[in-house]
C-alpha positions in Angstrom: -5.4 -23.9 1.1 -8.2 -23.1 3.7 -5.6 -21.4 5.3 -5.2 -19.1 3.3 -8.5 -18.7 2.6 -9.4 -17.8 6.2 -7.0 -14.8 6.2 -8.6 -13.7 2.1 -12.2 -13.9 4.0 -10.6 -12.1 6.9 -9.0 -9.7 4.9 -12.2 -9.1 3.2 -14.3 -8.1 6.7 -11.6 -6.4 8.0 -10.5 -3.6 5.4 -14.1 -2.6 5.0 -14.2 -1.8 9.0 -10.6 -0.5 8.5 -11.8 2.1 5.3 -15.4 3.2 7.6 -12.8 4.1 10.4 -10.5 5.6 8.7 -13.7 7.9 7.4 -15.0 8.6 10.6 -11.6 10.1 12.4 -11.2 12.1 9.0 -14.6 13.6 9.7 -14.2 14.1 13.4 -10.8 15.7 12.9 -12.0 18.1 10.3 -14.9 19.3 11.7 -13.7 19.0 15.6 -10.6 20.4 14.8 -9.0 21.4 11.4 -11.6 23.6 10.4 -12.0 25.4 14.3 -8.5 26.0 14.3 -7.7 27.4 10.7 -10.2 29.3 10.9 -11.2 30.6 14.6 -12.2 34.4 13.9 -15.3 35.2 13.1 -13.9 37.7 10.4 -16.3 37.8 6.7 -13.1 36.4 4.8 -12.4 33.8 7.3 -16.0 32.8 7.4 -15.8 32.6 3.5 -12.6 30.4 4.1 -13.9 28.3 6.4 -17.7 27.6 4.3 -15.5 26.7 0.9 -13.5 24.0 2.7 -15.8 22.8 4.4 -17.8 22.5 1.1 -15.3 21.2 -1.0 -14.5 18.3 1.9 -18.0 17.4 2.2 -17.8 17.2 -2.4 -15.0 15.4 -2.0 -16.4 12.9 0.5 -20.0 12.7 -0.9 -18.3 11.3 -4.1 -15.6 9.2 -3.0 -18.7 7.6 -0.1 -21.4 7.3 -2.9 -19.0 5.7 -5.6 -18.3 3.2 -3.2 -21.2 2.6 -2.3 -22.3 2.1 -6.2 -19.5 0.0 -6.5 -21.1 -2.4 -4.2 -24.7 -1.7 -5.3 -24.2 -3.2 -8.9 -22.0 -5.9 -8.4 -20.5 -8.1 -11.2 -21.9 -11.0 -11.3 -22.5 -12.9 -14.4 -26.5 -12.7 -15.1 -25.8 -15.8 -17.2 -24.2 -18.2 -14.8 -26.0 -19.2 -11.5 -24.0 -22.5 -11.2 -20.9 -22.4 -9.3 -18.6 -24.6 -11.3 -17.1 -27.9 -9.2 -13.4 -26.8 -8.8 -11.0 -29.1 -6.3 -8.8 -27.8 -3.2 -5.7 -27.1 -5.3 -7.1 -25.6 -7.9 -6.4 -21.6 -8.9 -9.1 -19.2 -9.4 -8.5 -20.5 -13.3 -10.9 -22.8 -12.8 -12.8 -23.7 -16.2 -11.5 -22.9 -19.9 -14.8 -22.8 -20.4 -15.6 -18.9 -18.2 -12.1 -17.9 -19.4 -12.9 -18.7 -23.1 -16.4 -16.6 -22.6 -15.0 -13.4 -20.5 -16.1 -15.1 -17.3 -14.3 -16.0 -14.2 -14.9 -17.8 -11.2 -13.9 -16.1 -7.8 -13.6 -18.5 -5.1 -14.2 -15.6 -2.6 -17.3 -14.6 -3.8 -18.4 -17.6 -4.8 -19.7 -16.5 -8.0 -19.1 -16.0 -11.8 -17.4 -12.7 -12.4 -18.3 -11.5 -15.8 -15.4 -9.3 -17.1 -14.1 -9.5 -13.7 -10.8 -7.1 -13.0 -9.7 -7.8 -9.9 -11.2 -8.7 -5.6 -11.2 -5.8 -4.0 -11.2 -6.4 -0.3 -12.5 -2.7 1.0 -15.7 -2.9 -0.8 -15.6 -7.0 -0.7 -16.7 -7.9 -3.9 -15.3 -7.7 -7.7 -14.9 -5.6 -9.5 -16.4 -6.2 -13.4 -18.6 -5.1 -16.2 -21.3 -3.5 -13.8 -19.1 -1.5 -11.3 -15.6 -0.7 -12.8 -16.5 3.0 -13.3 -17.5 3.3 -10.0 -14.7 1.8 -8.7 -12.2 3.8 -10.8 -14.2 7.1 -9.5 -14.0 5.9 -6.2 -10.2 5.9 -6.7 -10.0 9.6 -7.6 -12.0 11.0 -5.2 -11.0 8.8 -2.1 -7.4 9.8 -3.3 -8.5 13.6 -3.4 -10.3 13.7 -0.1 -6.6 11.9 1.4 -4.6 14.7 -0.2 -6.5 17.2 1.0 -6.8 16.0 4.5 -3.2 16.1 4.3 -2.8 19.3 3.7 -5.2 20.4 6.4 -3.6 18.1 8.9 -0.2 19.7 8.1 -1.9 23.4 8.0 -3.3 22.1 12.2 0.0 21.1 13.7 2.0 24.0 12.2 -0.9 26.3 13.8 -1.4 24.3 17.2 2.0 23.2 17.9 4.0 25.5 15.5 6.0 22.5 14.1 7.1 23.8 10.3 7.4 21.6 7.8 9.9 24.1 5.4 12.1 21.5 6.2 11.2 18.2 4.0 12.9 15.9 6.1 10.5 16.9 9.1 7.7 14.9 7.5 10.3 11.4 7.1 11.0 12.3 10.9 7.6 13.2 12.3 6.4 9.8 13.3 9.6 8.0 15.1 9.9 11.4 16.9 6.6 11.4 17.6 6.5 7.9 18.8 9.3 8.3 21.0 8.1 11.9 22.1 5.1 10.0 23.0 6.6 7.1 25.1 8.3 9.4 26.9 5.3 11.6 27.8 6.0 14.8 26.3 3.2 14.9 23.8 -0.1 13.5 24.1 -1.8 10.3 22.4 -4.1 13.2 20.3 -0.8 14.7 18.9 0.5 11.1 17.9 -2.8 10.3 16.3 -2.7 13.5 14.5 0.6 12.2 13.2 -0.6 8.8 12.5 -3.2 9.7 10.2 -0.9 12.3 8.6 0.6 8.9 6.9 -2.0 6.8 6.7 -3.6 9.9 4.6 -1.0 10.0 2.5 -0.4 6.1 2.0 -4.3 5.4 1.6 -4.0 8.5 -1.2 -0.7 7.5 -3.2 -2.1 3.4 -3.4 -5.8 4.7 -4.8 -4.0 7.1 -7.2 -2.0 4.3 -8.6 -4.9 2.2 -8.7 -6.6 4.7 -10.6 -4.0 5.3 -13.3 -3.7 1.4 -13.6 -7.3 1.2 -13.9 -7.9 3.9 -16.7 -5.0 2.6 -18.8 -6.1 -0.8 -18.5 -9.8 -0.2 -19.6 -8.0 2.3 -22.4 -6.6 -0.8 -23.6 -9.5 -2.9 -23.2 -7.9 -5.6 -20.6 -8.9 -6.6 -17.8 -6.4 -7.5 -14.5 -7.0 -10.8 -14.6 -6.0 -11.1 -18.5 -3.0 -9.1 -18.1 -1.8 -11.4 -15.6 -2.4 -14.4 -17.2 -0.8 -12.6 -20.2 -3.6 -13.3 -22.6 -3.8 -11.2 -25.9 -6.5 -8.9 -26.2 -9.0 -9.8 -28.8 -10.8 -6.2 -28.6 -9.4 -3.6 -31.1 -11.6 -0.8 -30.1 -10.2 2.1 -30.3 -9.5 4.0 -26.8 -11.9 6.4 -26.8 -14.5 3.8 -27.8 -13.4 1.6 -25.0 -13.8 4.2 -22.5 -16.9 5.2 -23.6 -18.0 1.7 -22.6 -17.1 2.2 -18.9 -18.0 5.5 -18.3 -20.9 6.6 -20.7 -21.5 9.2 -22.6 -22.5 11.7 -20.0 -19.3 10.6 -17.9 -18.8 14.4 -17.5 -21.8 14.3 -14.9 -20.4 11.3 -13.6 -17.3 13.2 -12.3 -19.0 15.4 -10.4 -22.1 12.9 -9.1 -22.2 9.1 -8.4 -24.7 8.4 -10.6 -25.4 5.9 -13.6 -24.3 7.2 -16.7 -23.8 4.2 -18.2 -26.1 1.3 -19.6 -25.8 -2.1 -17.8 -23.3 -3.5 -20.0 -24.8 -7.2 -22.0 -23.1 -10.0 -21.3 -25.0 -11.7 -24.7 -23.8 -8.7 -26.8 -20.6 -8.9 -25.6 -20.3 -12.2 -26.4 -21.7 -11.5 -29.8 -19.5 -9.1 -30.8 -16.2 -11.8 -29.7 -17.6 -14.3 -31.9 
């Protein structure tokens, strides 16, 4: 058990470092060299070009950044629970029927009552609940979109810098053991493997926050939570879906597509608890 709890409290300093570096080379590489090499005339049009995607990057990365950074600034505590229930080694984060009965749970990592909570997740390193689920879900979309499109501007460099084509779909499946072993034996250099390197870890970091998105969305459509669905408890809400939606992302969530901002009220664990008796 404390085992595996070192490598959860691990895991949970080391994907934070792992998402900040992953943003840093997708800024350096854009800027440094996407962008200068797409676009290297000076041409009106190709200044144009060059302006809007450097605009829509920096949209796409002002969103996905502030989202996550909301998504830590309200965290979701329970406001209602300072005491951190006695629980022994072998017990699972199911720790009191008590929380479970009243829509709160206990999360060993955290150490704290999660009210409403969905799930850990380790690359902001806290829960996600109540207070930060839209942010989180927002986060999702945009980190995915900023992934995507880095993609496509990575693919766009090498086919202009080292005029590899990728008409071919299996040249993508093939690009990084060719790469690798191009590498070892010293006909390209480490910058053309890294290139490579963060062509996939683009496009894994962008397919596993689009899936966590869609998961997301149809879960608060429904009204459930992670953590009920896999303890396979019945959900006792009957709002309908629009309703239920409304309670996550407001109803100005149209500004809160395009800006991490509130648009929301904090939701009330008292009312909520109302409402389920």
């Amino acid at each position: 058990m404390f085992t595996r709890m070192l490598k959860l409290r691990l895991l949970n300093a080391v994907a934070p470092a792992y998402f900040f570096a992953a943003t840093t080379a997708t800024f350096i590489l854009h800027f440094c060299l996407f962008i200068p090499t797409i676009f290297p005339n000076p041409d009106t049009s190709l200044r144009s070009s060059s302006a809007l995607h450097t605009t829509v990057f920096l949209f796409l990365m002002f969103n996905a950044l502030g989202n996550y950074i909301m998504t830590i600034k309200y965290p979701a505590e329970s406001d209602n629970e300072i005491a951190i229930p006695v629980c022994s080694p072998r017990c699972s984060d199911k720790v009191d029927s008590h929380y479970l009965l009243n829509g709160r749970h206990f999360c060993k990592l955290c150490r704290k009552v999660i009210f409403r909570r969905d799930h850990h997740c380790f690359f902001t390193g806290n829960c996600i609940g109540n207070k930060n689920m839209r942010y989180f879900i927002m986060f999702c979309i945009y980190t995915s979109c900023v992934c995507m499109y880095s993609l496509v501007l990575g693919v766009a460099f090498l086919t202009v810098e080292y005029s590899i084509s990728f008409e071919n779909p299996l040249t993508f499946l093939t690009l990084l053991p060719l790469s690798t072993a191009y590498f070892f034996m010293g006909t390209i250099s480490g910058l053309q493997l890294f290139l490579v390197l963060m062509l996939y870890i683009w496009l894994g970091i962008g397919l596993v926050c689009a899936g966590f998105c869609c998961q997301q969305v149809l879960l608060v459509a429904r009204g459930q939570t992670w953590c009920q669905m896999q303890r396979g408890e019945l959900v006792d809400n009957r709002s309908p879906w629009r309703a239920n939606l409304k309670d996550v992302f407001g109803a100005r969530w149209i500004l809160g597509l395009i800006l991490p901002v509130q648009t929301v009220e904090m939701y009330s664990e008292d009312t909520d608890g109302l409402k389920q008796d």
